[in-house]
C-alpha positions in Angstrom: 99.1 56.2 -97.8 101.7 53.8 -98.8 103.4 53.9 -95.2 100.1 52.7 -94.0 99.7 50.2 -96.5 103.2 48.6 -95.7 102.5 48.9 -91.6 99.2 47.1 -92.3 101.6 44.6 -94.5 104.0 44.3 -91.8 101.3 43.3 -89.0 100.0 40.6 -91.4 103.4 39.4 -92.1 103.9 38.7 -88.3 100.7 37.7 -87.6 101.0 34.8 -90.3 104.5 33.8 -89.1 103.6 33.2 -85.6 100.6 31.2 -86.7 103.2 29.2 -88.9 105.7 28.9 -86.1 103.0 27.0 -83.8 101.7 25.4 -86.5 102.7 21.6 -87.4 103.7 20.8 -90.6 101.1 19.6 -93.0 101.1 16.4 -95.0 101.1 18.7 -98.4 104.5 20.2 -97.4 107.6 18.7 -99.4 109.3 18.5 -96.8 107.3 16.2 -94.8 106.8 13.9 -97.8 110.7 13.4 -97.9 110.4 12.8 -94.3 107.8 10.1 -94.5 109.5 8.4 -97.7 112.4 8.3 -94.9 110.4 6.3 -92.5 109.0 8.9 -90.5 105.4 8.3 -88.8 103.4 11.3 -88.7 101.8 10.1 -85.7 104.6 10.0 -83.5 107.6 12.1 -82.0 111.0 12.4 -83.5 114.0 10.4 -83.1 114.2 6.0 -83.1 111.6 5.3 -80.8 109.3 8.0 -81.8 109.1 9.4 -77.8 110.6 12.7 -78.2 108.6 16.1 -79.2 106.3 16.3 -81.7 105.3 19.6 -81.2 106.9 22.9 -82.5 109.0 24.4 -80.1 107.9 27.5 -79.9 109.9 30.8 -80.5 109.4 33.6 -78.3 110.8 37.1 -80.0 112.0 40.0 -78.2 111.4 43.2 -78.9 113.9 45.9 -77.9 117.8 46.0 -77.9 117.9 44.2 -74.5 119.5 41.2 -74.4 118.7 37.2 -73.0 120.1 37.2 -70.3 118.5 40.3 -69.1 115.3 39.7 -69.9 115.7 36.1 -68.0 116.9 38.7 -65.0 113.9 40.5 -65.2 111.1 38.4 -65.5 112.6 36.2 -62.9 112.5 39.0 -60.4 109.0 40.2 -62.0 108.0 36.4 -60.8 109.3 36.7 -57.7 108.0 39.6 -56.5 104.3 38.2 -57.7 105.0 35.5 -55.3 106.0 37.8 -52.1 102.8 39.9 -53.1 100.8 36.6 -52.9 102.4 35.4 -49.5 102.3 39.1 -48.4 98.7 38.6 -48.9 98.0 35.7 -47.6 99.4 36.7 -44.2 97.7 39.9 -44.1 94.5 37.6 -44.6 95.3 35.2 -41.9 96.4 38.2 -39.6 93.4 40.0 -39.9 91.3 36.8 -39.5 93.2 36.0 -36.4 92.5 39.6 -34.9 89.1 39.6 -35.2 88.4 36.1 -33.9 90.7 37.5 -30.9 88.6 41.3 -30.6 85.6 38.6 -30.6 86.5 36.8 -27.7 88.2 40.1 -26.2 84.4 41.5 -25.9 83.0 38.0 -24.9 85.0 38.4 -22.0 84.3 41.3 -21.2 80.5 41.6 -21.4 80.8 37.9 -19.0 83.0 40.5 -16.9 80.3 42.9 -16.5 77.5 40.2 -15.7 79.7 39.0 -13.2 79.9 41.6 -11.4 75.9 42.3 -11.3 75.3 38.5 -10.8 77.9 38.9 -7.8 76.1 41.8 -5.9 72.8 40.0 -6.5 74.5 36.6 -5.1 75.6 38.6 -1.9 71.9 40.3 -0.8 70.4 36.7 -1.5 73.1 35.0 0.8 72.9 38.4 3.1 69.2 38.0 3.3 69.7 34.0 4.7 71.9 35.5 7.3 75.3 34.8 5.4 77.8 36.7 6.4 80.1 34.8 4.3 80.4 33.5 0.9 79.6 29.9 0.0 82.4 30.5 -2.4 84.8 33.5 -2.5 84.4 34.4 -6.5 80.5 34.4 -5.5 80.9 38.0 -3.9 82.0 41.2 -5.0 85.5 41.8 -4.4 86.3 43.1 -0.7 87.9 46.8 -0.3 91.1 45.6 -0.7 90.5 43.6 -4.1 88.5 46.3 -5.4 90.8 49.3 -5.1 93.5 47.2 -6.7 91.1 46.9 -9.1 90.7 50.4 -9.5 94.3 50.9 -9.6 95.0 47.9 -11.9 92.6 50.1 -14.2 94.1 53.0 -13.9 97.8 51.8 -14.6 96.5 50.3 -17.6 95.2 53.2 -19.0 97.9 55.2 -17.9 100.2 52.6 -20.3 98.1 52.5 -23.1 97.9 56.4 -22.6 101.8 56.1 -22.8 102.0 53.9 -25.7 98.8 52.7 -27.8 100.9 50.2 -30.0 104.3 48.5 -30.1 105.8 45.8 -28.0 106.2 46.1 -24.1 110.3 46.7 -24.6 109.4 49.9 -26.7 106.9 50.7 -24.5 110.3 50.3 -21.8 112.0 52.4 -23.6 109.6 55.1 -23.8 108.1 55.2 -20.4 112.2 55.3 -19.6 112.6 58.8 -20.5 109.8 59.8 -18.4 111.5 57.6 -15.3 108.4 55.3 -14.3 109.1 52.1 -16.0 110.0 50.2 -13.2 107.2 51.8 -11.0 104.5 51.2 -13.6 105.5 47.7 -14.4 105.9 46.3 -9.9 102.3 47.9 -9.8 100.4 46.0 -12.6 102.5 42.9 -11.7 101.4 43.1 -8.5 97.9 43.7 -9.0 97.8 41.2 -11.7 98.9 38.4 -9.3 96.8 39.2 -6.8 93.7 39.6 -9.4 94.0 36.3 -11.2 93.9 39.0 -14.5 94.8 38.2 -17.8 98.3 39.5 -18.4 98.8 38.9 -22.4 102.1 41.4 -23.1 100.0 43.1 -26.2 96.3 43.0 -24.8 97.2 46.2 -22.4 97.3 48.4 -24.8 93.9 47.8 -26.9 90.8 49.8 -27.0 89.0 47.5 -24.3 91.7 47.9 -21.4 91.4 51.4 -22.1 88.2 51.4 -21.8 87.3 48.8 -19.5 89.9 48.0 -17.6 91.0 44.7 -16.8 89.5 41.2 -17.0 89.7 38.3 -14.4 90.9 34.7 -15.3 87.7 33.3 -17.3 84.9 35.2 -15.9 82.2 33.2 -18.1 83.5 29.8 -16.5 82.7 32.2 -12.7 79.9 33.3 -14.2 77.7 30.1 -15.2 79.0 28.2 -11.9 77.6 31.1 -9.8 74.3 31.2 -12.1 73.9 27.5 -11.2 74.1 28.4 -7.6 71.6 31.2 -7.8 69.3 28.6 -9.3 69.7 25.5 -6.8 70.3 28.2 -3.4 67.5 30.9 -3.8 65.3 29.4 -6.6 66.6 32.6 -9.0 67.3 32.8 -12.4 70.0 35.6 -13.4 68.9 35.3 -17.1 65.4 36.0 -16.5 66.1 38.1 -13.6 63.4 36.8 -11.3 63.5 34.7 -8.1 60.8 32.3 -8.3 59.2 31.5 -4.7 60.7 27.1 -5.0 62.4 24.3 -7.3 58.7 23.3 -9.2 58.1 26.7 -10.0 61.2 27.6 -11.3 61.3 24.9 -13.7 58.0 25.1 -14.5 58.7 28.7 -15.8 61.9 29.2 -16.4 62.9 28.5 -20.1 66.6 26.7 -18.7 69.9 27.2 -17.0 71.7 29.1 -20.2 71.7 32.5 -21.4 71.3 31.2 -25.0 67.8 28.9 -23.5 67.0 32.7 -23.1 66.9 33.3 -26.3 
């Protein structure tokens, strides 16, 4: 009971003292009476001029048996690691923000890929149809033989490197495809393919999900994509977001909501 009682003392004790150490003094204490009769003001800071502190400085006490300069130590390096935490953060936050504004555009591309195409065979029966036996522009067709099997092939050496190595940088990638003695093979292939192509050839973009699953992707096929859609439109009076020829000019505007997918709704 009387351990208690002098533990509960104890706490009061400190608690008291810490509210005295931040504490100014009053204008009942002696010793600030002898101060003013001295010419102190209480309404200003210490020294001549009455500029410097007139707050208590406060008094921070340690517990344990460690000493100052260890206790700087640590919560200098406790601070600093807060700080590489925060920036650590902060660049996992910008990173991830940058990756999905980049998977984004990855499958924009790819799904104006894939209209392409369709757009591309329905451009060559129209132009077929008016005895064309050529296209007004080359990108207006599907590719010929030639361009598509290096297509094909393009698609299958990608996979065949993402297969390989799903993550990493292309020199690791080097080193690994190396030991199985098909670097240089692998790497004159999609080169040459690429060129030829007009395809995309970011280093890290051939190993993501979408080359993997998709293959590759020509040099902006949304800027092909609505310059042959605008051709459809003035050349056979058809509309590849409604998917409907119209039979002339007045009709197609009459019905037609517009010349953009998004007019499409």
């Amino acid at each position: 009971m009387q351990t208690s009682q002098n533990k509960h003392n104890g706490k009061q004790m400190d608690i008291k003292r810490e509210e005295g150490l931040k504490r100014r003094i009053g204008e009942d204490n002696i010793g600030y009476k002898l101060m003013l009769k001295m010419g102190f003001k209480g309404d200003g800071g210490i020294g001549k001029k009455a500029e410097g502190r007139s707050e208590p400085i406060p008094i921070e006490i340690i517990d344990g048996r460690k000493g100052l300069g260890l206790h700087n130590i640590e919560k200098k390096r406790s601070e600093a690691i807060a700080a590489a935490r925060e920036q650590q953060d902060m660049k996992m936050s910008a990173f991830q923000s940058d990756f999905r504004a980049s998977m984004a555009s990855r499958f924009r591309m790819e799904r104006a890929q894939r209209q392409l195409m369709a757009a591309r065979s329905i451009c060559q029966q129209l132009d077929m149809a008016q005895s064309r036996d050529q296209p007004v522009d080359k990108e207006f067709w599907p590719p010929d033989e030639k361009k598509a099997k290096l297509l094909a092939h393009s698609e299958l050496i990608r996979r065949e490197i993402c297969r390989s190595s799903p993550h990493g940088s292309r020199k690791k990638r080097r080193r690994r495809q190396n030991d199985a003695g098909n670097t240089r093979d692998l790497d004159e292939r999609r080169d040459e393919c690429d060129t030829v192509l007009g395809i995309e050839s970011d280093e890290e973009a051939y190993c993501d999900i979408d080359a993997a699953q998709h293959g590759p992707i020509e040099s902006k096929p949304d800027l092909i994509l609505s310059r042959l859609a605008t051709y459809l439109r003035e050349s056979h009076f058809y509309c590849f977001w409604c998917g409907e020829q119209y039979s002339n000019s007045s009709n197609l505007e009459a019905k037609c909501p517009g010349p953009t997918e998004e007019d499409h709704g």
